[in-house]
Rosetta silent file (secondary structure, phi, psi, omega in degrees, C-alpha in Angstrom):
SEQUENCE: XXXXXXXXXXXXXXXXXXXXXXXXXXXXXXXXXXXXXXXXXXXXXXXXXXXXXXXXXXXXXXXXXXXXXXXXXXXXXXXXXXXXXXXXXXXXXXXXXXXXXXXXXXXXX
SCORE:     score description
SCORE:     0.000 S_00000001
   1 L     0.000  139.980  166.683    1.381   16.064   13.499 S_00000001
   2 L  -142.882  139.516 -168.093    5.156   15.773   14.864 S_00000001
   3 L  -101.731  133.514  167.722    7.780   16.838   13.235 S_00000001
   4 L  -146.697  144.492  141.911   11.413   15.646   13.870 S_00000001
   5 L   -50.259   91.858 -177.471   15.045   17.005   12.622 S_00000001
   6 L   -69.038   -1.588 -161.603   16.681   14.056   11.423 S_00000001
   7 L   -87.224  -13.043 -175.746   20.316   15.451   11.804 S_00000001
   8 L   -88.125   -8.004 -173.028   19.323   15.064   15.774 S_00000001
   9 L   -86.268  -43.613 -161.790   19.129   11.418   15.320 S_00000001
  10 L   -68.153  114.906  178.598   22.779   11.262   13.917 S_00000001
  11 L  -130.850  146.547  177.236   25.058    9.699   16.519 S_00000001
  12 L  -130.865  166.488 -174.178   28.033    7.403   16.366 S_00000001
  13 L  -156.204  135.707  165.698   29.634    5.102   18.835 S_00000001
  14 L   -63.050  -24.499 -119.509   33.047    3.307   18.610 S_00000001
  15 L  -114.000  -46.464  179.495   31.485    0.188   20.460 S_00000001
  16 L  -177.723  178.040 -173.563   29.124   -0.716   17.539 S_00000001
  17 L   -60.191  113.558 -158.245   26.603    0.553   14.882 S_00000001
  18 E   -90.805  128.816 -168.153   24.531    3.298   16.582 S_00000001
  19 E  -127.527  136.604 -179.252   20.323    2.947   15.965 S_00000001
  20 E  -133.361  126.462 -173.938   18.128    5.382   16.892 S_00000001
  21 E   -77.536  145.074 -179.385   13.851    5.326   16.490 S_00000001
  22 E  -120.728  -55.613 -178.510   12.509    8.028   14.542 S_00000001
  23 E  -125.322  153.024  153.092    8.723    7.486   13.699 S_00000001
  24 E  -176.246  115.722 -176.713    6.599    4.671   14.850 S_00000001
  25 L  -103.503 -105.472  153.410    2.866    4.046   14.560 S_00000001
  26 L  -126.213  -33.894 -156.828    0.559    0.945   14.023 S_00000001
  27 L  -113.669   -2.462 -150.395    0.966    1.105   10.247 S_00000001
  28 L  -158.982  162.284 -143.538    4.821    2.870    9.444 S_00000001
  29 E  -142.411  104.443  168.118    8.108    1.971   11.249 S_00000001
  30 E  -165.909  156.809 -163.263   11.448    4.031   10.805 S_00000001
  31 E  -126.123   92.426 -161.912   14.667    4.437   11.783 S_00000001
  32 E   -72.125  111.097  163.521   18.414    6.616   12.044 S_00000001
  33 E  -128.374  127.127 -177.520   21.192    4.001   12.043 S_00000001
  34 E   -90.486  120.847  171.225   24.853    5.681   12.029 S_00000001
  35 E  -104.404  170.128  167.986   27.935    3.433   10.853 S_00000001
  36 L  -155.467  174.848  164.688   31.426    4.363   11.104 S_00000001
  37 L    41.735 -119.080 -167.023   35.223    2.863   10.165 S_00000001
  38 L   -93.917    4.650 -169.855   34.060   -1.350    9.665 S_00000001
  39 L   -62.581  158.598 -177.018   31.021   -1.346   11.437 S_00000001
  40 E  -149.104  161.739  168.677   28.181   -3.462    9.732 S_00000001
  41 E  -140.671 -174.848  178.546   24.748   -4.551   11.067 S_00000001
  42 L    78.822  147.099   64.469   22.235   -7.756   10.070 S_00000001
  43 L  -106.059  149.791  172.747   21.438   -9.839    8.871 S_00000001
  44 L  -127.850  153.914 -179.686   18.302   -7.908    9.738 S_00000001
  45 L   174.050  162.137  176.155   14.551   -8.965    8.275 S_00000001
  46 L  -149.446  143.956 -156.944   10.867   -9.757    9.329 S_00000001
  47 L   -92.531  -28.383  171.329    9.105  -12.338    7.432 S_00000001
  48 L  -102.284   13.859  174.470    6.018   -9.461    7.384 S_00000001
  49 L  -128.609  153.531 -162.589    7.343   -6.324    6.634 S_00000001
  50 L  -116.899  157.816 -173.166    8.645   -4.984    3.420 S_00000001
  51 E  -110.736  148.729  138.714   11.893   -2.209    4.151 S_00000001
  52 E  -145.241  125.246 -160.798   13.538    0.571    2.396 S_00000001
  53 E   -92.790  127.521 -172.522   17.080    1.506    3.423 S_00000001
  54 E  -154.365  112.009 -179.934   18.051    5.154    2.273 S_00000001
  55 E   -75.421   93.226 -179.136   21.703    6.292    2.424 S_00000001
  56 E   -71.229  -15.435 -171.956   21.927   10.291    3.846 S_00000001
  57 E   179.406  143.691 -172.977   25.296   10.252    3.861 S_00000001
  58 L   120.256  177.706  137.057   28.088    8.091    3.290 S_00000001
  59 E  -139.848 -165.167 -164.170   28.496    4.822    1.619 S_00000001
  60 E  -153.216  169.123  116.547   27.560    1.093    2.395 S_00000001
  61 E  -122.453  157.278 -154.806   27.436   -1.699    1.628 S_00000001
  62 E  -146.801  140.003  159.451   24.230   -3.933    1.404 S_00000001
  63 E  -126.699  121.498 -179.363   23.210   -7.323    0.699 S_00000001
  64 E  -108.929   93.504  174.670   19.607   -8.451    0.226 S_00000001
  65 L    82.178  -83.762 -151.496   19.461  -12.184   -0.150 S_00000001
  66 L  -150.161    1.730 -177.383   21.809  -13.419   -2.849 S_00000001
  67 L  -111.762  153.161 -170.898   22.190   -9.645   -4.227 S_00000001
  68 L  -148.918  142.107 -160.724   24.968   -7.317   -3.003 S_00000001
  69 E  -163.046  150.682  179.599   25.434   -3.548   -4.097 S_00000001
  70 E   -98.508  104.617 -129.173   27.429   -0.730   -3.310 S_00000001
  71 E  -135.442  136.012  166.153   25.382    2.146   -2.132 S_00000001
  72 E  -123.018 -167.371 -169.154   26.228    6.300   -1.900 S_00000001
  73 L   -59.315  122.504  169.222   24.399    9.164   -0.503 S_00000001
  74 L    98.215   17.724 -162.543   20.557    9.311   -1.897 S_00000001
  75 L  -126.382  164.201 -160.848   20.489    6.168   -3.358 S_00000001
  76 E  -152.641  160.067 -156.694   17.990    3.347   -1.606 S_00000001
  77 E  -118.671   98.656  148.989   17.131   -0.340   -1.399 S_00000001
  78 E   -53.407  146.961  174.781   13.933   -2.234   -0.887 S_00000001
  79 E  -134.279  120.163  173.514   14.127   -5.612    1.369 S_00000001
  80 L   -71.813  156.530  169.646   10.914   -7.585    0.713 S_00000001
  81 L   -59.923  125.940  177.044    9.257   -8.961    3.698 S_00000001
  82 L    94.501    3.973 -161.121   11.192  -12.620    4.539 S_00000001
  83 L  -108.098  160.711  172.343   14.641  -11.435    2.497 S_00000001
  84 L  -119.912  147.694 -126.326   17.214  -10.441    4.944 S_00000001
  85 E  -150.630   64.763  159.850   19.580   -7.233    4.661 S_00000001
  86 E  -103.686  137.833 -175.264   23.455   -6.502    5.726 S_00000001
  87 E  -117.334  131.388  155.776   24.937   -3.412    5.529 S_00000001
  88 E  -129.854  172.176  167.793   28.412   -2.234    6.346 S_00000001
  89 L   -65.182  132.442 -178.531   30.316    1.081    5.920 S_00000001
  90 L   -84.833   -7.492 -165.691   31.853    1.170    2.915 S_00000001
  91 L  -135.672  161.260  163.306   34.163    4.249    3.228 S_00000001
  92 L   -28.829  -75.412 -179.894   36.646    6.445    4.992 S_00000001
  93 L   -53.821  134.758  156.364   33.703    8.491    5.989 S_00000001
  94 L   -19.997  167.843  145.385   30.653    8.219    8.606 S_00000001
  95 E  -129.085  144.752  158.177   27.329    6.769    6.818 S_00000001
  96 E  -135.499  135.985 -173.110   24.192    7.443    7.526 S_00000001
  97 E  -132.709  116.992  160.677   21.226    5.703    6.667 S_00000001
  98 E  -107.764  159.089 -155.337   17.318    5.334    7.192 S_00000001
  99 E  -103.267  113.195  167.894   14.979    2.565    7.567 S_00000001
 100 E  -121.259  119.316 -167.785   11.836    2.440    6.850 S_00000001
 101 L   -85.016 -169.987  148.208    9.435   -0.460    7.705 S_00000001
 102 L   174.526   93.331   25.996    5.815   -1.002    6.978 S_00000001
 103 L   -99.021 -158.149 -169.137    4.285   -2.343    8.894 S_00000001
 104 L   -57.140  162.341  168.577    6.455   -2.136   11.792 S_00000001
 105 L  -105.893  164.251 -160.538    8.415   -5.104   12.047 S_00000001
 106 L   -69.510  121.236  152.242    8.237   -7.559   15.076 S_00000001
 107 L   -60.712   -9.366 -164.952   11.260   -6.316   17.614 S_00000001
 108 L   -83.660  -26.214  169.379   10.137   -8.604   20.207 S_00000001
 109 L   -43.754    0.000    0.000   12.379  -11.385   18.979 S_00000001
């Protein structure tokens, strides 16, 4: 079993949207990514993994396909496998949000 503190994950960078690995196995995938001011990331997607995006703090915004939503802290998103996903900050405030794949999706691209 390993255990991680996700608040150790939370980092920002003026330069761009800061992503940090949290879990990753053969079956499960996941991810810290810290926005700040305009930053945005994506389109992000894998044609074989389905996503869910979960806002810890913050807000966003996120568009999945042809849908677009306004997102605040605790509230979350599915991205089917092949739909594609951008999120920017939405606010004053930091955001933080995590990503969860399954399975992982390919990175080697």
């Amino acid at each position: 079993m390993k255990t991680t503190d996700i608040r150790t994950l939370v980092h920002f960078s003026s330069q761009e949207a800061a992503r940090r690995d949290l879990f990753e196995t053969e079956h499960l995938w996941s991810e810290v990514i810290c926005l700040q001011e305009s930053q945005r990331i994506g389109p992000l997607g894998d044609e074989r993994s389905d996503a869910m995006f979960v806002v810890l703090a913050g807000e966003v915004a996120v568009q999945v396909g042809k849908g677009r939503a306004r997102m605040r802290q605790w509230e979350s998103v599915t991205v089917p496998a092949g739909s594609d996903l951008t999120m920017a900050n939405a606010s004053e405030e930091p955001s933080v949000v995590l990503v969860v794949a399954a399975p992982p999706p390919d990175r080697s691209a």
